[in-house]
C-alpha positions as CSV (number, residue, x, y, z in Angstrom):
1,X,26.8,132.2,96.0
2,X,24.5,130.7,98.4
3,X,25.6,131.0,102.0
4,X,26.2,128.1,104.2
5,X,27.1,127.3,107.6
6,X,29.5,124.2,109.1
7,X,28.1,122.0,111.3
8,X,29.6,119.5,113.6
9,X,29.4,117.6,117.3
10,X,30.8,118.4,120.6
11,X,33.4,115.5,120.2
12,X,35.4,118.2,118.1
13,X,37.1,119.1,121.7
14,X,37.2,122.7,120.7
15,X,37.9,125.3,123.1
16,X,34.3,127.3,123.0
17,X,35.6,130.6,122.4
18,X,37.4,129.2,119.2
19,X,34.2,127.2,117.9
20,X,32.2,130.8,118.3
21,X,35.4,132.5,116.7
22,X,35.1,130.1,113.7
23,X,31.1,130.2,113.6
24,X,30.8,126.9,114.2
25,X,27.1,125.0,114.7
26,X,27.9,122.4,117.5
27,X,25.7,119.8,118.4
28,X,26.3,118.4,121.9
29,X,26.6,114.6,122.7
30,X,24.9,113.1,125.8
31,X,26.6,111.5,129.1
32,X,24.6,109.5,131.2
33,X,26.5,109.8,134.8
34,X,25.3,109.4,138.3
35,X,22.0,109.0,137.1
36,X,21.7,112.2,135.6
37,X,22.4,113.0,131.4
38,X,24.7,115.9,130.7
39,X,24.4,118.2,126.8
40,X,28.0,117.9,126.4
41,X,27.9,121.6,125.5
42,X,31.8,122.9,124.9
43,X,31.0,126.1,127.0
44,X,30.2,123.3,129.6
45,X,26.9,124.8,131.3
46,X,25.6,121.5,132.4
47,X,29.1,119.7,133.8
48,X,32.1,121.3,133.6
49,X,35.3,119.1,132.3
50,X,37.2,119.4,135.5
51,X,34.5,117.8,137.6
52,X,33.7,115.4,135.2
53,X,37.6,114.0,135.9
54,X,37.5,114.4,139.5
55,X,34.4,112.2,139.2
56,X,36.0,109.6,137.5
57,X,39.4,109.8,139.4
58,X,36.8,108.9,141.7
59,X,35.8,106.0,140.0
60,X,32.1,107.0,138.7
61,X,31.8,105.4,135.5
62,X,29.5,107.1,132.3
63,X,28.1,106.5,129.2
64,X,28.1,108.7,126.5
65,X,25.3,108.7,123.3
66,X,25.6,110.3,120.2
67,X,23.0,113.8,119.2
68,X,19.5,112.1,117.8
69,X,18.7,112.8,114.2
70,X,15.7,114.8,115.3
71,X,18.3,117.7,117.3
72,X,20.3,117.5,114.0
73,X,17.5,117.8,111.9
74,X,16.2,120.3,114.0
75,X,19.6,122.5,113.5
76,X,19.6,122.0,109.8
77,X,16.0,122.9,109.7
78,X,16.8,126.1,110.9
79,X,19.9,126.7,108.9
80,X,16.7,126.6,106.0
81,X,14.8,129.2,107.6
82,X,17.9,131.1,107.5
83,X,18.2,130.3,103.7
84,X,21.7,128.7,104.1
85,X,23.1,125.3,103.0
86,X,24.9,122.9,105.4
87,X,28.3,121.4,105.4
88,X,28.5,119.2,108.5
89,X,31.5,117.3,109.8
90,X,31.5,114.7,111.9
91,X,32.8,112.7,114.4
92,X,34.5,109.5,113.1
93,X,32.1,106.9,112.2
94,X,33.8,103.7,114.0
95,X,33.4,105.5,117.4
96,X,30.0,107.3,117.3
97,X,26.8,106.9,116.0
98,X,26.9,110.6,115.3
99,X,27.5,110.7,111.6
100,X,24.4,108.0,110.9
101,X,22.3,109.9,113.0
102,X,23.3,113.8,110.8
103,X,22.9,111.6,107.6
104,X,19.4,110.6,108.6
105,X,18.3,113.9,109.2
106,X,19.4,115.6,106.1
107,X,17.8,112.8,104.0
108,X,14.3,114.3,106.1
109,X,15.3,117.8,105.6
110,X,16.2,117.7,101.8
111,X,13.1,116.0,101.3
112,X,11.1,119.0,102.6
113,X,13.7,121.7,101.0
114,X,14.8,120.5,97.7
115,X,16.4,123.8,97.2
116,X,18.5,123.3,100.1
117,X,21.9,121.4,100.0
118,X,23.2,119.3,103.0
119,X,26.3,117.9,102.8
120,X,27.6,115.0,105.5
121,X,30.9,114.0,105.8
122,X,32.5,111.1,107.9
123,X,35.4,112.8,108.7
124,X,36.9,109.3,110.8
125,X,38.4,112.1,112.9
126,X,38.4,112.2,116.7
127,X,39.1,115.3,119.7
128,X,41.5,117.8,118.4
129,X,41.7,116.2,115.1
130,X,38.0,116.7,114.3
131,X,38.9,120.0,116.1
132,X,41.9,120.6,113.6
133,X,39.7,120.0,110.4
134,X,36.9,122.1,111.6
135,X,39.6,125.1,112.2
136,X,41.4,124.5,108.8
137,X,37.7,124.5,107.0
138,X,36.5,127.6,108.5
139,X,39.8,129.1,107.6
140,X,38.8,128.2,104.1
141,X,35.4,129.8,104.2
142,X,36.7,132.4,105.2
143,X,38.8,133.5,102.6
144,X,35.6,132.7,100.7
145,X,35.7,129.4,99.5
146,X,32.2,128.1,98.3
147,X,30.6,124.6,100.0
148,X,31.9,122.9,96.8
149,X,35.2,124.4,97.4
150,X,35.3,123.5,101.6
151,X,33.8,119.8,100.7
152,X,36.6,118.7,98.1
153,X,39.2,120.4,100.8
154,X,37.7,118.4,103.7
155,X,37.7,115.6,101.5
156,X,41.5,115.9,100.6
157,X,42.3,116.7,104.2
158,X,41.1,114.7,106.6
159,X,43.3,111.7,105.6
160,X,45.8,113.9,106.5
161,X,45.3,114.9,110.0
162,X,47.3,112.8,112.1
163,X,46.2,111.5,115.4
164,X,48.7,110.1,118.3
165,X,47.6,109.9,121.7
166,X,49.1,108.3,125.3
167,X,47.6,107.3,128.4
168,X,48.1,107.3,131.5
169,X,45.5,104.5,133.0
170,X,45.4,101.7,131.0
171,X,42.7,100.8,133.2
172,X,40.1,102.9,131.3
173,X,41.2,101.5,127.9
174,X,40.6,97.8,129.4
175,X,37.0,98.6,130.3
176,X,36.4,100.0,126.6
177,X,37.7,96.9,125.2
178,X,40.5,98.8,123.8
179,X,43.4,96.5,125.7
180,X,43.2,93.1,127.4
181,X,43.0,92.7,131.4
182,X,46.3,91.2,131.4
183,X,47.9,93.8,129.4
184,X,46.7,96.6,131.6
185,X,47.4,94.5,134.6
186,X,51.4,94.3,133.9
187,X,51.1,97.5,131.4
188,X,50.4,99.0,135.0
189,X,52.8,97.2,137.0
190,X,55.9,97.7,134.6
191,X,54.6,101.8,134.1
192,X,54.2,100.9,130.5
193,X,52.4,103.5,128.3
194,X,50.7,103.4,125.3
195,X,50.8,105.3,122.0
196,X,48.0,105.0,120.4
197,X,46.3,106.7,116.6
198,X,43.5,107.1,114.9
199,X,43.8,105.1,111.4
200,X,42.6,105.5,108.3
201,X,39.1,103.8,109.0
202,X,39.0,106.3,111.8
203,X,39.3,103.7,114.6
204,X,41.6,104.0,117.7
205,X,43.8,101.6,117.8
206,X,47.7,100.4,119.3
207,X,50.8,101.6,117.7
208,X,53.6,101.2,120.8
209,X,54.5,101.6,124.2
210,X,57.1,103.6,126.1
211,X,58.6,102.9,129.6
212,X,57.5,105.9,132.0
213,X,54.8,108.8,131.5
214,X,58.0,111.6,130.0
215,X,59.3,109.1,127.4
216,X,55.4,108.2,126.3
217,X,54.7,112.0,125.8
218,X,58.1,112.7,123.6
219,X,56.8,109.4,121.6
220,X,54.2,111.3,120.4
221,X,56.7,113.9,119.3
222,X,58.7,111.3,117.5
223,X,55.8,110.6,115.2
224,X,55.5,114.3,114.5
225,X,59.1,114.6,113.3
226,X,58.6,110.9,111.5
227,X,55.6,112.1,109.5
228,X,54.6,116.1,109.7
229,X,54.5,118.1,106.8
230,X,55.9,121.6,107.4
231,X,55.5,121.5,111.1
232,X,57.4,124.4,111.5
233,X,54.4,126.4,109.7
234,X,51.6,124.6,111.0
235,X,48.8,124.6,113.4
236,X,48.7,122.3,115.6
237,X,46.4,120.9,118.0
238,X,46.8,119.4,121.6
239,X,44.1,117.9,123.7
240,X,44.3,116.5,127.1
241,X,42.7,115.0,129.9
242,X,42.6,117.2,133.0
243,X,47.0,117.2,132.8
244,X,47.5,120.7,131.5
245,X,50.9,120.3,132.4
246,X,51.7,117.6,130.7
247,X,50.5,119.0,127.1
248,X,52.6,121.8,127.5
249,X,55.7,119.3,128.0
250,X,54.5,118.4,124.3
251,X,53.9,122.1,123.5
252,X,57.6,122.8,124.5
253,X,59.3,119.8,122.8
254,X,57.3,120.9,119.5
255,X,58.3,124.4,119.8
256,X,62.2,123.2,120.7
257,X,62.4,120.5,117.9
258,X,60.3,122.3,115.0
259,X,59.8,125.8,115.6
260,X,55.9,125.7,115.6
261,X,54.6,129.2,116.9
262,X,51.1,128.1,116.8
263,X,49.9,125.3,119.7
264,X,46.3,125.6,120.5
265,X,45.7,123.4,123.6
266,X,42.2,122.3,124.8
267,X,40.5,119.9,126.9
268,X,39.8,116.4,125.7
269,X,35.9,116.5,126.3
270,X,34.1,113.8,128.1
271,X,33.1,111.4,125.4
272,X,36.9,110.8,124.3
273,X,37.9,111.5,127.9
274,X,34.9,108.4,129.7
275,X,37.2,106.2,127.2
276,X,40.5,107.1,127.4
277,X,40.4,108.5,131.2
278,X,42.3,111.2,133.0
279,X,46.4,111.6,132.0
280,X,45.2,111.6,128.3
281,X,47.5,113.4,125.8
282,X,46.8,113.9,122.3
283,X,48.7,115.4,119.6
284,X,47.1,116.7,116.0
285,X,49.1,117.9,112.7
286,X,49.0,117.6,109.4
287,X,51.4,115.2,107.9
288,X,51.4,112.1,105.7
289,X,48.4,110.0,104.4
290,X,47.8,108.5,108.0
């Protein structure tokens, strides 16, 4: 069996001691802030996470760009000096340009190595969910599951991986497009929260509201007793923006209501995080076809 290695982008949220655990390959996206562009590297050498939210708590605004096809194609061209095949995973295709830029380059890369296979996958994941998938698939490798065998199980999977998320600024969402200016104007004035999920075209979009910041972080619990398979046997993920606190409220309730033993919690990096803004929790498990 020809060896392979799984690639992805930084927008997997993972704690960087977990990607290196799993042997991941992570490509960084870019942020464009204060007139400076930042590798959004998850060991975060060029801007850490916590100063990227003070600086928008501040109100510095960003923008964020997905990796060119030349860095990807530059990775997968040394995954063929290494003589391994490539299974990358990507960032969900309605938010980034991420999986059309991979795609290009392993279209230049097979052309040059014909003996090589690249496989791309639009995973319509997002944060911990892409996070989740990436774990579950390096789990699979290794127990020594071929790149045929990881591909149909990424396949089957990633319709699976459930993505709920709150805010706590509406004000971000509004300047993404993602709510109206009125909404976010009395959203804010009546402390209305919204619960929020990634669909099945991989697109972020508005489920409900709950009164008050407690009540909009046990929503997201709610779903995960509506719709979880197992959760008492599960991993699951949590991400969050600069509110550790407030994910392991949701950590608690999970381990109260289902038994879960195994939470991983991580930052919700700054692509996700120029979007959603600071007060951002998410919540990832497996459960029924989202």
């Amino acid at each position: 069996m020809r060896d392979y290695l799984i690639m992805t982008d930084s927008c997997c949220d993972l704690d960087a001691e977990l990607a290196a655990q799993l042997d991941l390959t992570v490509l960084p996206l870019n942020l464009q802030m204060g007139g400076e562009t930042y590798r959004n590297f998850l060991d975060e050498r060029e801007l850490s996470l916590k100063e990227f939210y003070a600086r928008v708590r501040n109100g510095e605004r960003a923008t964020t760009s997905a990796p060119s096809a030349g860095a990807f194609e530059d990775a997968m061209r040394q995954a063929a000096a290494e003589e391994k095949d490539v299974l990358c995973l990507c960032f969900s295709s309605a938010l980034s340009a991420t999986f059309q830029s991979a795609s290009i380059a392993a279209e230049h890369v097979r052309a040059d190595h014909p003996q090589m296979r690249i496989e791309v996958v639009d995973t319509l994941c997002a944060s911990g969910g892409q996070g989740l998938l990436l774990y579950l698939c390096a789990e699979e490798k290794r127990r020594g599951r071929d790149l045929d065998q990881v591909l149909a199980f990424a396949r089957e999977t990633m319709g699976q991986v459930c993505h709920w998320f709150t805010v706590d600024d509406l004000n971000h969402l509004k300047r993404g497009g993602r709510v109206s200016a009125a909404t976010a104007l009395f959203g804010t004035m009546l402390a209305i929260k919204p619960v929020l999920h990634v669909d099945e075209g991989g697109r972020l979009i508005a489920m409900g509201k709950a009164r008050g910041r407690r009540a909009s972080l046990l929503a997201l619990v709610d779903h995960m007793e509506e719709t979880s398979i197992d959760p008492q046997d599960q991993t699951v993920f949590l991400t969050h923006g600069d509110c550790l606190e407030d994910a392991q409220l949701v950590a608690e309730e999970i381990r109260r209501r289902f038994g879960t033993r195994d939470i991983r919690i991580s930052f919700i990096g700054p692509v996700v995080g120029n979007h959603a803004g600071p007060g951002t929790v998410a919540l990832f498990f497996l459960g029924r076809p989202r």
